[in-house]
C-alpha positions in Angstrom: -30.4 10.9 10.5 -27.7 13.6 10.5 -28.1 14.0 14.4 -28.2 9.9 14.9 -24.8 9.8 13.2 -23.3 12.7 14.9 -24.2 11.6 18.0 -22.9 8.1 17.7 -19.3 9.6 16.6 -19.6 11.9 19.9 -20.8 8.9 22.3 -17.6 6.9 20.6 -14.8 9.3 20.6 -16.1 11.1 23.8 -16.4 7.7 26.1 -12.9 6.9 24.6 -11.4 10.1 24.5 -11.9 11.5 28.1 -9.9 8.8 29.5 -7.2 8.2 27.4 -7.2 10.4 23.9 -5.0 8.6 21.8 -3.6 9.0 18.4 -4.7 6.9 15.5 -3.2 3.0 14.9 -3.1 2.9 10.9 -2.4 0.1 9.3 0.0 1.4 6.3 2.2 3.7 8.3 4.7 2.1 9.0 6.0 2.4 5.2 7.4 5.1 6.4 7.3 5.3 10.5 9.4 8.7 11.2 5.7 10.2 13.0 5.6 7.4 15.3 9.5 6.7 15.8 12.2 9.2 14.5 14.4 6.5 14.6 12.1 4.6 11.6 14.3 6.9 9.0 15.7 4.1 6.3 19.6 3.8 5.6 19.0 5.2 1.9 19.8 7.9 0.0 17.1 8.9 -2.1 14.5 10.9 -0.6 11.4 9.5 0.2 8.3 11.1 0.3 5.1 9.7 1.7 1.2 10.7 2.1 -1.5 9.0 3.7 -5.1 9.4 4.6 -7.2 8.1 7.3 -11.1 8.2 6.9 -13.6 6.2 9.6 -17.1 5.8 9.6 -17.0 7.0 5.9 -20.4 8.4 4.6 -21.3 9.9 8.4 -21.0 13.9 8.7 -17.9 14.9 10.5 -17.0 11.7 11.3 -13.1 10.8 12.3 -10.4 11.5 9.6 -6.5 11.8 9.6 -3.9 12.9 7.1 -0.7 12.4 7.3 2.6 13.4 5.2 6.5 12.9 5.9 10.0 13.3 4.0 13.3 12.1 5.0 16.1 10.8 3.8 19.8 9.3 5.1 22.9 11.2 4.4 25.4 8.8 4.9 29.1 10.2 5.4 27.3 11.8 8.4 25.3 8.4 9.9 21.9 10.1 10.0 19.0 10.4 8.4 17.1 14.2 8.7 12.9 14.2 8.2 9.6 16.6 8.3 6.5 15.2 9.5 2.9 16.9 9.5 -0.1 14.9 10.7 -3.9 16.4 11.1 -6.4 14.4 13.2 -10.0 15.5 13.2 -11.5 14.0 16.2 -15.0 14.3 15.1 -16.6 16.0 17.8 -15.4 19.7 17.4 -11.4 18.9 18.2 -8.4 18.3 16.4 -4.9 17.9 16.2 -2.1 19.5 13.9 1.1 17.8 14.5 4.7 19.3 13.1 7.7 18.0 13.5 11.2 17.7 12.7 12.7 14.2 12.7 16.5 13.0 13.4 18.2 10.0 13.7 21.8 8.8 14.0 22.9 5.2 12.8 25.5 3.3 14.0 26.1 0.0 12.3 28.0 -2.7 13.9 29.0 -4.5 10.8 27.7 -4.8 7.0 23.9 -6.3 8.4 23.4 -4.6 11.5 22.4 -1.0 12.5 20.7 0.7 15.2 19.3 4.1 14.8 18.9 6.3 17.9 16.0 8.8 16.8 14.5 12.2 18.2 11.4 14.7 17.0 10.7 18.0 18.0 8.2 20.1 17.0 5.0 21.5 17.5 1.3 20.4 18.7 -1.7 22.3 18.2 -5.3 21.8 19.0 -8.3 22.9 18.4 -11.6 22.8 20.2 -15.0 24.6 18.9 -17.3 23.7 21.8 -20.0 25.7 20.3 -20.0 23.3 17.4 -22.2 20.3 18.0 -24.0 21.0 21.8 -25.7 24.1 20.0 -26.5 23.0 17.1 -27.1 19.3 17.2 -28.3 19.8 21.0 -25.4 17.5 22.5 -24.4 18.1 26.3 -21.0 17.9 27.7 -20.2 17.8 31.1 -17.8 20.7 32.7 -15.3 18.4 32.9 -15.3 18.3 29.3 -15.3 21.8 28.8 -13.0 23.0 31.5 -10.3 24.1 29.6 -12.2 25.0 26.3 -10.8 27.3 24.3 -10.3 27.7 20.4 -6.8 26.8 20.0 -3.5 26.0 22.0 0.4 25.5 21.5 2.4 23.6 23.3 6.3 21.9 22.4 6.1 18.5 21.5 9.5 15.9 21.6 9.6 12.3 20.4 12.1 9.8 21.3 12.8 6.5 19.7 15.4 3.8 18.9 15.5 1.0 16.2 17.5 -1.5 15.2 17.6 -3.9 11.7 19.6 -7.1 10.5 19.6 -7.0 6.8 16.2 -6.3 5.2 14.9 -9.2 7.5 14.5 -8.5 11.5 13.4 -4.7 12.5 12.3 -4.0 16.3 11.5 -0.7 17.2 10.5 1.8 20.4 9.5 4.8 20.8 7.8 7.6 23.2 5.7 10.2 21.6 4.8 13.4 23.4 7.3 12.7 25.7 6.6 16.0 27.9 3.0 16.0 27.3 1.7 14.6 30.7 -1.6 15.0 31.3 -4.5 14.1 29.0 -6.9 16.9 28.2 -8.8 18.1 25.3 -5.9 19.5 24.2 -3.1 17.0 25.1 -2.9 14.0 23.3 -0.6 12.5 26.3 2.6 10.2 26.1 2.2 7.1 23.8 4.9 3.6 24.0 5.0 2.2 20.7 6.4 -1.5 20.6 7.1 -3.4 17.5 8.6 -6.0 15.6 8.8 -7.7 12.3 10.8 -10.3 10.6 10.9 -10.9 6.2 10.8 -14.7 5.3 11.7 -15.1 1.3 9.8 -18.1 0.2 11.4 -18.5 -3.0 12.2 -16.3 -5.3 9.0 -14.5 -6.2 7.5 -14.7 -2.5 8.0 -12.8 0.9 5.9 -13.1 3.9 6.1 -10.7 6.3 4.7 -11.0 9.6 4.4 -7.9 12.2 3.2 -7.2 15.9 2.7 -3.4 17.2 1.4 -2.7 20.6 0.9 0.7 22.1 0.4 1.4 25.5 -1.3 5.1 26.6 -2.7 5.2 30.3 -5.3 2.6 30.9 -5.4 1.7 26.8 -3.7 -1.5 25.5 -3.8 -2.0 21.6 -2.4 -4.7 19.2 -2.0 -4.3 15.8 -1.1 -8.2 14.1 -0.1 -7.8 10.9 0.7 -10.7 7.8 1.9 -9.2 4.4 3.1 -11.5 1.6 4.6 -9.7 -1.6 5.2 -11.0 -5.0 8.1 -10.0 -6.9 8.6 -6.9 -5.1 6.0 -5.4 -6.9 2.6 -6.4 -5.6 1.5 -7.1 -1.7 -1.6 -7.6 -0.1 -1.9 -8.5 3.6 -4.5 -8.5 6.6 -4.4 -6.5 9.7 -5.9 -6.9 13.4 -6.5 -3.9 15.9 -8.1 -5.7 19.2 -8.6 -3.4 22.0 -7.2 -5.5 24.6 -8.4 -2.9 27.5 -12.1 -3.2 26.5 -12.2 -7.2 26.7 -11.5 -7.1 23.2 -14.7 -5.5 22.6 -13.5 -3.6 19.4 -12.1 -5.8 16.8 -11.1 -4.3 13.8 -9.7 -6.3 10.5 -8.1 -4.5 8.0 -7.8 -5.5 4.1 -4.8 -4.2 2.5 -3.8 -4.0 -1.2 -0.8 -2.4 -2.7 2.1 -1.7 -5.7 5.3 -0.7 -6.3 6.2 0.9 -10.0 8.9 2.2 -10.9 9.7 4.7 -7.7 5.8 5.0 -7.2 4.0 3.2 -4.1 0.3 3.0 -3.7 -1.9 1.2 -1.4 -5.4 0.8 0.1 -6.7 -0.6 3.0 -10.4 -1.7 3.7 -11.3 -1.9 8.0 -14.3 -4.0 8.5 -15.0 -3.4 12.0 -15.6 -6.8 14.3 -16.8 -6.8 17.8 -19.3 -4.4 19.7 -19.2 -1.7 17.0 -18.9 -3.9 13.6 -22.4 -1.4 12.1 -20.0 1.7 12.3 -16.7 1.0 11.8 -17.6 -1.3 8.4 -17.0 1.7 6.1 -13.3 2.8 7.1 -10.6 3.3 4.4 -7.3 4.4 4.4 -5.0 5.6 1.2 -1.3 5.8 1.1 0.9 7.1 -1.9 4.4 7.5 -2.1 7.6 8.3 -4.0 10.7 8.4 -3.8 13.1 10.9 -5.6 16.4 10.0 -6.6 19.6 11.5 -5.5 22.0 9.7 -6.9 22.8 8.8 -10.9 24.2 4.9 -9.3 20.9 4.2 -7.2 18.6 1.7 -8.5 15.6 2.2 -9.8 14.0 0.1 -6.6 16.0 -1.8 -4.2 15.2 -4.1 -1.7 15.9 -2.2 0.9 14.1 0.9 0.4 11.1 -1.1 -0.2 10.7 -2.7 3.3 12.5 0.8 4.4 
């Protein structure tokens, strides 16, 4: 059984991988977006401080996972907003990824509702690749293409760019480009990613929100879509359903995600449930994903929660 489910995971990430390796589409992230855009750093001045992990194919043996943690606030007498992002993604099948960054942004608001924020990240990637791992052990063969440039661990600079712009807590659009000088794909190079997305707050009345969101990232011959509808009541409880078609593979890969969440005091948590749909709904049925964050105050006047940070 333990080889069954290994080799499944390899067959997945591998077939996908070699092609285009891409980085992980999470549905909470972007309560706090400053890995994928540096230019997602909110105009307030507390500072915010946000964990989240990623778990697929839960109960199967070395199967997919990511963790991901970011801090940033917005220092306003100088526009910007300063952030540290770290980010682990274990592929799986004997690689990983260990992602650190530092995240900047500059704001410059046009009147009282609307700001654009021009964003940059530099840091460092790392990856890892044990090839002795799983074709020894588990007696999995990969090609020499696979294995060309195997070795245990490489460095290389890593630069984000991004821009975003808001009008009032309502309408936020946002781009970026991560990796920017990481060209080529290889088992250690994640290579470039475009990250488009919008979303727009309706208040229902005055216990409701909906808020409806559309994210699509392009990376070589890949083409994803995440379609997202949260509704929130009373700023304290939101709930909301997300959809990840693969539109390169016919939409072959469907996932749906459930999500659940809460907002006390300065305290956010939130859960999310994928129930895979498509060609592999038997694997991807027991994915989860936690996020917790909090946000420390810096000033005696800030409020305990405002609107604003909460959609941050």
């Amino acid at each position: 059984m333990k080889k069954i489910a290994i080799i499944i995971i390899t067959l997945l990430s591998i077939g996908f991988g070699v092609n285009a390796q891409q980085e992980l589409l999470m549905s909470q992230q972007f309560y706090s977006r400053i890995n994928k855009n540096p230019a997602g750093i909110g105009n307030v001045e507390d500072i915010d401080i946000f964990a989240l992990g990623h778990f697929q194919y839960a109960g199967m043996e070395d199967a997919p996972n990511t963790i991901l943690l970011n801090g940033h606030t917005f220092v306003d007498k100088w526009n910007s907003g300063i952030g540290v992002s770290f980010s682990y993604d274990n592929l799986g099948i004997a690689r990983s990824f260990t992602n650190v960054k530092v995240e900047y942004a500059y704001g410059l608001r046009f009147n009282d509702d609307m700001l654009a924020s021009f964003g940059l990240g530099l840091g460092v990637l790392v990856s890892s690749f044990d090839v002795d791992k799983y074709s020894v052990e588990n007696g999995l063969e990969l090609n020499e293409d696979f294995l060309r440039d195997a070795e245990d661990k490489k460095a290389r600079p890593d630069v984000d760019l991004g821009v975003e712009f808001t009008w009032k807590e309502n309408l936020l659009v946002g781009a970026s480009i991560t990796h920017l000088i990481d060209g080529k794909v290889t088992s250690y190079s994640l290579g470039q990613h475009l990250y488009l997305y919008g979303r727009y707050l309706f208040p229902i009345n005055d216990k409701w929100d909906v808020a409806p969101m559309l994210t699509y990232v392009h990376h070589k011959k890949v083409n994803l879509l995440e379609v997202n509808v949260t509704g929130f009541y009373n700023r304290f409880i939101w709930g909301g359903l997300t959809w990840h078609p693969d539109i390169s593979s016919g939409f072959k890969s469907n996932p749906l995600a459930i999500t659940l969440g809460a907002e006390y005091k300065r305290f956010r948590l939130g859960y999310t449930f994928d129930m895979g749909l498509g060609e592999v709904h038997n694997i991807a049925v027991t994915s989860h994903e936690v996020m917790l964050s909090y946000s420390i105050q810096r000033k005696k006047s800030a409020t305990t929660s405002s609107e604003s940070d909460f959609f941050e």
